[in-house]
C-alpha positions, 0 to 999 in steps of 0.5 A: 042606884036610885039613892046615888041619882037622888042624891047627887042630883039634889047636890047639882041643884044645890051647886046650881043655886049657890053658883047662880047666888054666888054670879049675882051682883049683890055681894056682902060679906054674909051673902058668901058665907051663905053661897060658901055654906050651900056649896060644902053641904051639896059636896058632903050630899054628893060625897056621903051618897057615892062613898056609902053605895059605891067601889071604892076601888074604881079609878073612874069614880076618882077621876069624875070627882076630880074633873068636878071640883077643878070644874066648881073651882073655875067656875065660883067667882068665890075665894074659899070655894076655890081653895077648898075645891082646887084642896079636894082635886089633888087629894082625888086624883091621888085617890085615882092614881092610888087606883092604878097604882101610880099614886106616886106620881100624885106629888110630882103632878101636883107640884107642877099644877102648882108650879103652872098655876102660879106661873099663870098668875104672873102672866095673867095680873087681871086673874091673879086671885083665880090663880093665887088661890088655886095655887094655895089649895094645890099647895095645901094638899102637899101637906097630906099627900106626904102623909097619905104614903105613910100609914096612920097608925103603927103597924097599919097599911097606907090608905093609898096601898089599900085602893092598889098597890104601888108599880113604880119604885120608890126612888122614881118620886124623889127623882120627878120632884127635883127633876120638877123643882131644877126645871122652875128655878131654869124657867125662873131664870134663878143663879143655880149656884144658890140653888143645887144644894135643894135639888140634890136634897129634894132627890135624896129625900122624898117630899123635901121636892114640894117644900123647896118648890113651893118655898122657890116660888114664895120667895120669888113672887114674894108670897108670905102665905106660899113662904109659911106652908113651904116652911110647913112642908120642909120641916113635915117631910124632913121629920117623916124621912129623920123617922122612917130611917132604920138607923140607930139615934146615935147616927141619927144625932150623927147625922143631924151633926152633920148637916148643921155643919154642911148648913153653916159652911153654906151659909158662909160660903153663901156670904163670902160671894155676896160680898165679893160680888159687885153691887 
């Protein structure tokens, strides 16, 4: 329509202008929050204009949006540009999987994104902040493509299930992600023994996968930002499975018992090898 080829030509010529501002040698603090301004205005003229004339149903359109902003995320030498733009790749390609029914794959592509970026970082010191940064807008998503599946309201329907309803089974989400999560902590070169007890849980529960992943990965490079949203993402998925559970609060209390215990136990057991290791 000529309202959409209007509009989405005024966004590239506002994307142009702030890439071409954003490769130019004066640099301040001011001069990217300007460049940072024009890029979210040209993504809110291109987004109003496709979502207000177009079908949302399309998996094509998604899939575009997609390869356009891992496109702005690795061309803008911009920090918050990249977060942002590598933020709106996972939630799109989740929109387009949504489409084909598949938006059950979205978690388990995302985390290995996550997982490889972050892996590129350690390889690749001279672009470290590329990385880091696409690293912690993948790792962002993780938090809303875990409440994407849910409705938003009682007695609603996911936003997911209104593009397409899901062809795969449930317990295949779960099963990918600790499939995922055993497959870093191998490359990571990590003792199994301490970390088994995450991969049966990220099979059982769904979305605790993400949580330990993006967690492994911070404790591994060290990474206070990527160790607070896995501490976000543990305790998120663990209180969308405790209220999911058709069970009564008593074996929900029950349970919880149960697993303090199983905690504690570890948690000795954990202790007792450390101190019969040798230092």
């Amino acid at each position: 329509e000529p309202n959409v080829v209007l509009q989405s030509n005024a966004q590239l010529v506002l994307m142009a202008a702030a890439l071409g501002l954003n490769r130019m040698a004066t640099r301040s603090d001011l001069w990217d929050q300007f460049v940072l301004a024009l890029a979210l205005a040209a993504d809110a003229w291109l987004l109003y204009g496709l979502l207000d004339s177009l079908d949302l149903n399309v998996a094509w359109l998604w899939f575009g949006l997609t390869a356009f902003s891992l496109g702005v995320a690795a061309l803008f030498e911009h920090w918050l540009i990249r977060l942002f733009h590598s933020f709106a790749a996972a939630i799109l390609l989740t929109l387009a999987l949504a489409c084909l029914g598949l938006h059950l794959l979205a978690l388990p592509l995302v985390m290995g994104a996550v997982a490889l970026c972050w892996l590129q970082a350690e390889r690749d010191p001279a672009r470290h902040q590329l990385y880091e940064s696409l690293t912690l807008g993948l790792a962002l998503s993780l938090l809303v493509l875990g409440r994407l599946h849910h409705p938003l309201w009682e007695g609603g329907t996911s936003v997911l299930n209104e593009l397409g309803s899901s062809r795969l089974p449930l317990w295949l989400n779960p099963l990918l992600c600790a499939a995922l999560l055993l497959a870093v902590m191998v490359r990571l070169k990590l003792p199994l023994r301490y970390g088994l007890q995450l991969v049966v849980i990220s099979a059982i529960i769904p979305g605790m996968g993400a949580g330990a992943l993006v967690l492994v990965l911070g404790f591994y490079a060290g990474s206070l930002a990527l160790m607070t949203l896995a501490g976000l993402l543990l305790l998120g998925f663990g209180s969308l499975y405790y209220y999911d559970l058709g069970l009564t609060l008593m074996t929900k209390s029950w349970l919880l018992l149960a697993s303090g215990a199983l905690l504690l136990g570890t948690r000795q057991w954990l202790k007792h090898l450390h101190n019969g290791s040798p230092s």
